[in-house]
Structure formats: structure tokens, C-alpha cells
N, C-alpha and C positions, 0 to 999 in steps of 0.2 A: 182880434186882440184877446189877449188873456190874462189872468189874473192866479197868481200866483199864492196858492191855500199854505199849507205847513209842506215843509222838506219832504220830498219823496210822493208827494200825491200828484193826482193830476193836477194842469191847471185849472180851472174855471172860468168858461167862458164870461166876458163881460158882455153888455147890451151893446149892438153892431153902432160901434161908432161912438160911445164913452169914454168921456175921456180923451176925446182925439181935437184936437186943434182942425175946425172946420176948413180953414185958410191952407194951411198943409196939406190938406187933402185934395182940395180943391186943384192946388198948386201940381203934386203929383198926376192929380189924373188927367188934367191939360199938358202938362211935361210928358207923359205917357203916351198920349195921344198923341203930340204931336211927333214922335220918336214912329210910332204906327202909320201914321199919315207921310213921313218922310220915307219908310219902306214899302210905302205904295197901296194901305189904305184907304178909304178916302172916308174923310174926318170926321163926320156921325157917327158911322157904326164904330170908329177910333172910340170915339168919347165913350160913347155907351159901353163900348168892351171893355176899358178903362175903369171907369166906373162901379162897373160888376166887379171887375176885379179887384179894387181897393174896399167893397164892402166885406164886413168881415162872415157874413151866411154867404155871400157870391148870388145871393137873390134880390130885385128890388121888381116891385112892378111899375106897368105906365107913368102912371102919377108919378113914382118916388125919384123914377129915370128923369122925366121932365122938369121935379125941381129940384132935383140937383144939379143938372146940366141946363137949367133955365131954356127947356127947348121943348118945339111943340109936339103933341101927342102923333100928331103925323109922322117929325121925324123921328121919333122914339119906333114910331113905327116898320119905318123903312130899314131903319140900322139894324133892329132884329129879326128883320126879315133877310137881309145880308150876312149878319154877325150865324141866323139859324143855317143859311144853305151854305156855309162853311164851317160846319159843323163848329164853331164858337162856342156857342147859347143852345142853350135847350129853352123851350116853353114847358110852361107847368102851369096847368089849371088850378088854382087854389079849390079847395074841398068845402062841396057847397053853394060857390059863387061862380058866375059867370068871368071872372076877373081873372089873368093869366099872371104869373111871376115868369122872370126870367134869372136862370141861370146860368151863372159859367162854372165849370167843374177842375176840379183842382189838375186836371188831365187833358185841360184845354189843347196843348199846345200837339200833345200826343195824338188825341184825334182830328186835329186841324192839319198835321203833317200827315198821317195815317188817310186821308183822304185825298192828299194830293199824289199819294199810291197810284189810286186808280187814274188820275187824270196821268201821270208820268205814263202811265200805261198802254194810256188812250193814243197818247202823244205819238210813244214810238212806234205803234200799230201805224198812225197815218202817215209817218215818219216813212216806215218802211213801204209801203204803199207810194209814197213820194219815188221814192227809190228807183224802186221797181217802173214806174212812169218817166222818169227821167231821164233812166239809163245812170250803171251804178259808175261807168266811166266817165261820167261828164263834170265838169266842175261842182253844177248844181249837186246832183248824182251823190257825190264824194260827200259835201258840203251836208248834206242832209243825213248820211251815211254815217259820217263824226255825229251830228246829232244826235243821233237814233240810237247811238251806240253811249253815249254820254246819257241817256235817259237811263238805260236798261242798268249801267253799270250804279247809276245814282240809286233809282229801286230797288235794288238787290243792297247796296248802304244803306239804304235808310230801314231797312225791314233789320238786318243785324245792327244796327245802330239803335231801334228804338226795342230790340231783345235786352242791350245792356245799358236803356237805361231807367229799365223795369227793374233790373239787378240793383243797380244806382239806387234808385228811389226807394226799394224794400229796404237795401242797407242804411241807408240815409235818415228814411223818416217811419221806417216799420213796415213789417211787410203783410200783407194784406191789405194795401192802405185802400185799394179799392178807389172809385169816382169818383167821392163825394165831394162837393163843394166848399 
């Protein structure tokens, strides 16, 4: 959220969460969640990516995960251990302490797809491997064949798909906008 100085300056960040109706937020990031969970999340790591996501730094740690979403430190645990190996959330040591922050980056979505690169990749490796075992005439054969062939054409979209909407995003919200949270 931001806060609006004289005509033509920047905005000014306010304090994460000022000013915001608790209940609305709350509201959102269950409504969020469950929209993550119906696309085949499963509902922790939803809530906590949620979450991150409606705060306005994109950082909270253990503690602040847990009572916001009134959940235990185990499950704060778990969901960013899922939310981190899908490239989601990053960990961040705070400076100093033993205590880790979690973030989501404003390019979430970029390296969460950009990750599923390699597994599309992986796919049509064994895909083709399938193939080759099956015999490329047999039903099976075919069937895995349109697969294999449906991955490689997808990865080759999505690699010119996320060129333009690096375009997008420079034109959009400034260019250099960079990872930040």
C-alpha cells in the first residue's frame, strides 16, 4: 500500500498493513487460497503463499505466518518447504539472528513457470523413451508420441511467451523492475 505525497513524486510507502481493514484481508487470502487449492495446491502452502502475497514487504516470518493464518509452526513449516521447492518463497536469514523471513517476489509466477521448464523437459525425455519401448506404431506408441510432442511444443511457448511478458512488465510497471518483493 502506498500513500500518496504531492503531485508528481513518488508514492510513500505506508507501514505493511496500515490502514487495511484486517477482516478483508483475511477474507482475500482464504478467497485466494481457496482458488490455489481448487487448481490443485494443497491448502497450507495455498494459505501461506496467499498470505505473503497480500503483505505489502512480500516477507513475514514463522511467528507472523502462524498468526495470521492461526496455524502451527510445523505447518508454517511444511508449506514453505513446498511453497521453497517450487521455487515460490525464498528463505532469508534475518541479519544477526538465527530467525529466517520468508519471501515471495514480485516474479513469482515467472520463476514458478520457468521451473516447470525443466520438468516439461524431463517429461518429454521420458516420453520419448516411452516411445522408443513401446513401438512408435502402436496405439500406446502414438498416444505417448502426441504427448511428447505436445510438451516440447509447450516449452518452446512458454520460453517466447515469458520473452514477452518481460516486454509487458518493463512497459507496464518500468523497466528494470528487477525481483524485488
Amino acid at each position: 500500500m502506498t500513500r500518496s505525497s504531492e503531485a508528481g513524486r513518488e508514492p510513500e510507502p505506508v507501514p505493511n498493513g496500515a490502514g487495511r481493514d484486517p477482516e478483508a484481508v483475511s477474507k482475500f487470502v482464504e478467497g485466494f487460497a481457496a482458488q490455489l487449492v481448487e487448481a490443485g495446491m494443497t491448502r497450507m502452502p495455498a494459505r501461506v503463499f496467499a498470505a505473503l502475497l497480500a503483505s505489502d514487504t512480500g516477507t513475514m516470518t514463522s511467528a507472523e505466518l502462524g498468526e495470521n493464518l492461526q496455524i502451527s509452526p510445523a505447518a508454517v513449516s511444511g508449506a514453505v518447504r513446498y511453497l521453497a521447492q517450487v521455487h515460490m518463497v525464498s528463505r532469508e536469514r534475518e541479519p544477526g539472528s538465527r530467525r529466517e523471513r520468508y519471501r515471495v517476489h514480485s516474479d513469482q509466477w515467472y520463476e514458478a513457470l520457468t521451473n516447470r521448464e525443466a520438468i516439461l523437459k524431463r517429461w518429454a525425455y521420458a516420453l520419448r523413451e516411452g516411445v522408443e519401448s513401446l513401438g512408435a506404431d502402436t496405439p500406446a506408441g502414438r498416444r505417448l508420441a502426441e504427448t511428447q510432442a505436445f510438451f516440447e511444443f509447450f516449452d518452446g511457448e512458454i520460453a517466447l511467451m515469458m520473452g514477452r511478458w518481460r516486454a509487458h512488465r518493463d512497459q507496464v510497471f518500468g523497466e528494470g523492475r528487477g525481483s524485488g518483493g
